[in-house]
C-alpha positions as CSV (number, residue, x, y, z in Angstrom):
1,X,7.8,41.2,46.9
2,X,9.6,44.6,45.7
3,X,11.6,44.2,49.1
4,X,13.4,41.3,47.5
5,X,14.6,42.8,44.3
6,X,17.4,44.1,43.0
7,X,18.2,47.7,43.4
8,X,17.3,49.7,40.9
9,X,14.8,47.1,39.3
10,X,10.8,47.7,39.1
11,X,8.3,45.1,38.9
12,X,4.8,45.0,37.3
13,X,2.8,42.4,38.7
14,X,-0.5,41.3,38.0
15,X,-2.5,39.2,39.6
16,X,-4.9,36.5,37.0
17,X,-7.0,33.2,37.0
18,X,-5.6,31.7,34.1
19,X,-5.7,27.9,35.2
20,X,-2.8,26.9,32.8
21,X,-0.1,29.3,32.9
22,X,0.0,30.2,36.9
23,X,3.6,31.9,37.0
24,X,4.9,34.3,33.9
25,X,7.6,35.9,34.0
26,X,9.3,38.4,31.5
27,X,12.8,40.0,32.7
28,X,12.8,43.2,31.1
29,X,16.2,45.9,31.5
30,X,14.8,48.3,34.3
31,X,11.8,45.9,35.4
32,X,10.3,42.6,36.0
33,X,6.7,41.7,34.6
34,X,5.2,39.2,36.6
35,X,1.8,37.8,36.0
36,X,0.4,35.1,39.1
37,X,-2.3,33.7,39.9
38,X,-4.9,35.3,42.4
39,X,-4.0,32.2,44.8
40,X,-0.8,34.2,45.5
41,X,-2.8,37.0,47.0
42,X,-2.6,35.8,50.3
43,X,0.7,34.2,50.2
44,X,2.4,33.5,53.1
45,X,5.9,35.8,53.8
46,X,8.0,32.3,52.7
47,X,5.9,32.3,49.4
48,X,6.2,35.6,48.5
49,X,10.5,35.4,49.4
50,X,10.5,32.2,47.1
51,X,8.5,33.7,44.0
52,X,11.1,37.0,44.3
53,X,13.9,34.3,43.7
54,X,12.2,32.5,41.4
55,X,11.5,35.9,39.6
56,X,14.7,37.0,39.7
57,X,17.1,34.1,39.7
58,X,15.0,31.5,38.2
59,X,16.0,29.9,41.5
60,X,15.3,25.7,41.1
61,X,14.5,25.3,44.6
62,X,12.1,28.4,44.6
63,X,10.3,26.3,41.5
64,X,10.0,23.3,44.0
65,X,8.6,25.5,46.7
66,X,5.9,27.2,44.1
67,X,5.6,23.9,42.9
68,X,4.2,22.5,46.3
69,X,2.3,25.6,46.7
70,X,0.2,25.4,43.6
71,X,-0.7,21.8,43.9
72,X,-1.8,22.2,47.3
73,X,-4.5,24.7,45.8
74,X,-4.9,23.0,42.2
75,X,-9.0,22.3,43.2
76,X,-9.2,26.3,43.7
77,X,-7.7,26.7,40.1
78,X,-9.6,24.3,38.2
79,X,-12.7,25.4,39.6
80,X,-11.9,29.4,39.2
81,X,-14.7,30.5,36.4
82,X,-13.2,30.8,32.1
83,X,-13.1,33.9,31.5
84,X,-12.9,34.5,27.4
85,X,-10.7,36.7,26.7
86,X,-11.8,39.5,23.1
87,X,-9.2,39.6,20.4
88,X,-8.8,40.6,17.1
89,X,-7.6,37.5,15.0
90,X,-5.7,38.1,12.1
91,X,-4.2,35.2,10.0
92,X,-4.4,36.6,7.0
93,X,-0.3,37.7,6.3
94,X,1.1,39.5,3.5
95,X,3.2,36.0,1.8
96,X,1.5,33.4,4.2
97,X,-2.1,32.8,5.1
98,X,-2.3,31.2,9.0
99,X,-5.8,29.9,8.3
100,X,-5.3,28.1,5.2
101,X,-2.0,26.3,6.9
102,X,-4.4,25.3,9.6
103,X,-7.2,24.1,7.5
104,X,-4.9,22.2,5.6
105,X,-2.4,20.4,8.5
106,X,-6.2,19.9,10.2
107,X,-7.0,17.8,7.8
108,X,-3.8,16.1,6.8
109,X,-2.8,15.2,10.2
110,X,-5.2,15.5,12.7
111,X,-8.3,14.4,10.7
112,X,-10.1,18.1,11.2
113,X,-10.6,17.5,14.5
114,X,-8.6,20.0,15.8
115,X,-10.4,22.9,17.5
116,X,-8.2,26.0,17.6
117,X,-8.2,29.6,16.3
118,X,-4.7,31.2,14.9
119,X,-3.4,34.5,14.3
120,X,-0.1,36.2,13.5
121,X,1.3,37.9,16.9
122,X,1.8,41.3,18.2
123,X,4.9,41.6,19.0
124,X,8.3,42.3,17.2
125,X,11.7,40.6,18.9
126,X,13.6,43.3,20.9
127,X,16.5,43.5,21.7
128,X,17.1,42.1,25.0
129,X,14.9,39.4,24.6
130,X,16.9,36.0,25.4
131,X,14.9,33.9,23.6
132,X,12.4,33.9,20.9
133,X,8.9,31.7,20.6
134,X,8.2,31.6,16.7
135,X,4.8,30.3,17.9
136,X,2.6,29.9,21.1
137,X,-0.6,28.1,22.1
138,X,-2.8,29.4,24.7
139,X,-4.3,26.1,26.5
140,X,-7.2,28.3,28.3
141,X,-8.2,30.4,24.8
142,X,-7.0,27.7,22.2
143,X,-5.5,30.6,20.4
144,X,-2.7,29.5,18.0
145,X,0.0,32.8,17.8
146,X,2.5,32.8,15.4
147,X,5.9,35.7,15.4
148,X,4.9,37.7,12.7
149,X,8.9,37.4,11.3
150,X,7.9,34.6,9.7
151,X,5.5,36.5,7.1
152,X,8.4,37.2,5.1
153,X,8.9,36.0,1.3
154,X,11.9,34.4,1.9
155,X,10.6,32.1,4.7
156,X,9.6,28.7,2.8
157,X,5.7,27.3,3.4
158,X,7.7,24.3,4.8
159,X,8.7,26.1,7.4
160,X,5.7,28.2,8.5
161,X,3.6,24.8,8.1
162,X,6.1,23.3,10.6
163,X,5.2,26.3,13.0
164,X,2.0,25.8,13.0
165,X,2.0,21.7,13.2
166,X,4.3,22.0,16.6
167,X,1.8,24.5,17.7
168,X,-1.0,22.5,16.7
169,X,0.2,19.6,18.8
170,X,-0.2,21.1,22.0
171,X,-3.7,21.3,21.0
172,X,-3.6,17.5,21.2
173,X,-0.8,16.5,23.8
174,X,-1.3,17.6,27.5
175,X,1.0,19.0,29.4
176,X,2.9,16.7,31.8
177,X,3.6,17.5,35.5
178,X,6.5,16.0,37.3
179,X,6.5,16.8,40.9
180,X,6.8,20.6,40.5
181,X,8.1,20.7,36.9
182,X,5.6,20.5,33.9
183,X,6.8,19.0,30.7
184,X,5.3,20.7,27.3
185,X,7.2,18.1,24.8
186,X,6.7,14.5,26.4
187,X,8.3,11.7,24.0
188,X,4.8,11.1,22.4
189,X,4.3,14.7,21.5
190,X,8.0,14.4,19.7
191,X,7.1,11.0,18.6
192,X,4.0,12.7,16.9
193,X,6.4,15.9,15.7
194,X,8.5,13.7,13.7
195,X,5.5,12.5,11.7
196,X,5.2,16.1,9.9
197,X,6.4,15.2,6.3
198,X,9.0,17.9,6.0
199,X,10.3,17.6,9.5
200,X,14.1,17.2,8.6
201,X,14.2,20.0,5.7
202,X,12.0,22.9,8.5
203,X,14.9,21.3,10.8
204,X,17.8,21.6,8.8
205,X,16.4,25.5,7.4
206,X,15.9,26.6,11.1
207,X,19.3,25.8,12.1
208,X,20.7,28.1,8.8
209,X,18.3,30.9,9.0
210,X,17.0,31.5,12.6
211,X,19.5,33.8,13.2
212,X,19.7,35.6,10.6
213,X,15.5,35.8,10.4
214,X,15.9,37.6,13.8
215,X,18.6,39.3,13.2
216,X,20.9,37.9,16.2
């Protein structure tokens, strides 16, 4: 796959069997970090040319191809053993307390039936990042991670409770597949956003102080 890349840019790749998230990619200055899953292993030469464009270009009609790929091998996925993975949780912030939001969204909105762990993240924003994910859910581990830039005095509850909700929801709302795309925000899962009683004030506050927050 190194054939295929850019001069002068190093990849990382490591091969998983996490059954949700098959192809992650982070484009990094000097390198490319690719996590796939172990089904790539044998990849034929056309696979391994369309997942270097795909890394590299976010090529669409390299998705399509990877697409076909890992649908033609979803019953060795689903059946590839859990593996759980060990990690130090820590919700506990300095201004906001992850756990107590949960607890209290749990019961509010989802009748504390919602089983899911949370924690504040590892990692800081850099520079070169492109984009920034103020929170994540881990299907396979049910792990809830929110950026820790929102532990901050000046970020309102509001807003941090609106974190965790969207996050929270993908505990409930299945990812969609269409053909070789996968939606993560179908119009039920918006439908269901729009339901958090201070959805138009975390709105309106995101779109004043997201870039500041980061500093971008």
């Amino acid at each position: 796959m190194a054939a295929y890349l850019p001069p002068g840019k190093g990849l990382r790749l490591t091969l998983t069997s996490n059954r949700y998230n098959i192809v992650a990619v982070r484009r990094e200055p000097a390198a490319y970090a690719v996590r796939v899953h172990q089904i790539f292993a044998g990849a034929e030469p056309r696979l391994v040319r369309a997942l270097a464009r795909y890394v590299v270009h976010n090529d669409r009609r390299a998705s399509g191809v990877l697409g076909e790929f890992i649908e033609r091998h979803e019953n060795i996925i689903s059946q590839a053993p859990r593996r759980p993975r060990q990690m130090k949780l820590r919700p506990a912030g300095r201004f906001h307390d992850l756990q107590d939001i949960f607890d209290r969204l749990n019961r509010r909105y989802f009748e504390g039936k919602l089983q899911a762990q949370i924690t504040w993240g590892p990692a800081a924003f850099r520079p070169h990042q492109r984009s920034i994910k103020m929170g994540s859910f881990s299907v396979e581990d049910r792990i809830i991670r929110v950026h820790p830039a929102l532990d901050r005095a000046e970020v309102p509850p509001f807003f941090v409770d609106w974190i965790v909700f969207h996050e929270m929801l993908h505990g409930r709302h299945e990812i969609r597949r269409s053909g070789s795309r996968r939606c993560f925000h179908p119009p039920e899962f918006l439908a269901h956003e729009r339901e958090f009683a201070d959805y138009e004030l975390a709105s309106a506050w995101e779109k004043e102080n997201v870039d500041r927050l980061f500093g971008r």
